[in-house]
N, C-alpha and C positions, 0 to 999 in steps of 0.2 A: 735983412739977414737971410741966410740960406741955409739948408737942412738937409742932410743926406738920411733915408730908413737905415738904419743898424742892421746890418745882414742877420736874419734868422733862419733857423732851419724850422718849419714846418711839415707834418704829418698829414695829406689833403685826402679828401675821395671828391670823384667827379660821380653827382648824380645822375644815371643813364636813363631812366625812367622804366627800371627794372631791376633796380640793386635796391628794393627797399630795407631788406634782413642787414644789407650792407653794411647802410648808412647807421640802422638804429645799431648794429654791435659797433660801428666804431665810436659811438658819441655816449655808448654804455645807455644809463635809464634814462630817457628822456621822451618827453609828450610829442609821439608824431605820427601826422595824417598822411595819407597818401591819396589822389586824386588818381583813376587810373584814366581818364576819358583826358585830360590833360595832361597827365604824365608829371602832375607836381606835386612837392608834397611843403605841408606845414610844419614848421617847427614849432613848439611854443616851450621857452625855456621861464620858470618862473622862479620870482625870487622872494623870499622870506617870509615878505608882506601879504603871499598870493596872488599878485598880481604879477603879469606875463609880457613878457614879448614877445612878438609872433614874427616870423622870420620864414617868409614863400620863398621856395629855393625852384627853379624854374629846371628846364632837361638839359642838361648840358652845364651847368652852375657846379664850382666847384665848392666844398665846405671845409673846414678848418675851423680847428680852436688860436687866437693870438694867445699873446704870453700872459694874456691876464685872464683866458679862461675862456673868453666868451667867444661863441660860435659867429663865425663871418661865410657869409656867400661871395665870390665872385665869380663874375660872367665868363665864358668861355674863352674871349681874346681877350680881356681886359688879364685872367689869369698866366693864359700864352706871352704877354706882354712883361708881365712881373716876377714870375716864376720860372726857375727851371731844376729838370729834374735830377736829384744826385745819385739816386740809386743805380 
């Protein structure tokens, strides 16, 4: 069987490794590190129970919530490959 993704519109930021105020007002309150000697930063999104998922998003990595909420990274071509832009 074969599958086509359902067109979605997504809301994205691309981490520069200096947009950190950026990133934490677009994702509202959430747990995040910033590495400056690497230019990366941690996410840790936790759920109910206390326990987390940690989620390194590298320089050049874009972020986005999918439609059920949860935070995704993709890589810089991997996004150029998938996305584009409509604004």
């Amino acid at each position: 069987m074969k599958f086509r993704a359902i067109p979605v519109e997504i809301e994205a930021i691309q981490w520069t490794g200096e947009n950190f105020g950026q990133v934490r007002e677009f994702f509202g309150n959430i747990s995040m590190a910033e590495d400056r000697i690497f230019h990366t930063i941690e996410i840790r999104v936790y759920s109910d129970d206390d326990n987390f998922e940690r989620i390194d998003v590298l320089n050049g990595d874009w972020l986005f919530k999918d439609i059920t909420g949860k935070i995704i990274t993709v890589g810089r071509a991997a996004f150029r490959l998938s996305y584009e832009n409509i604004d």
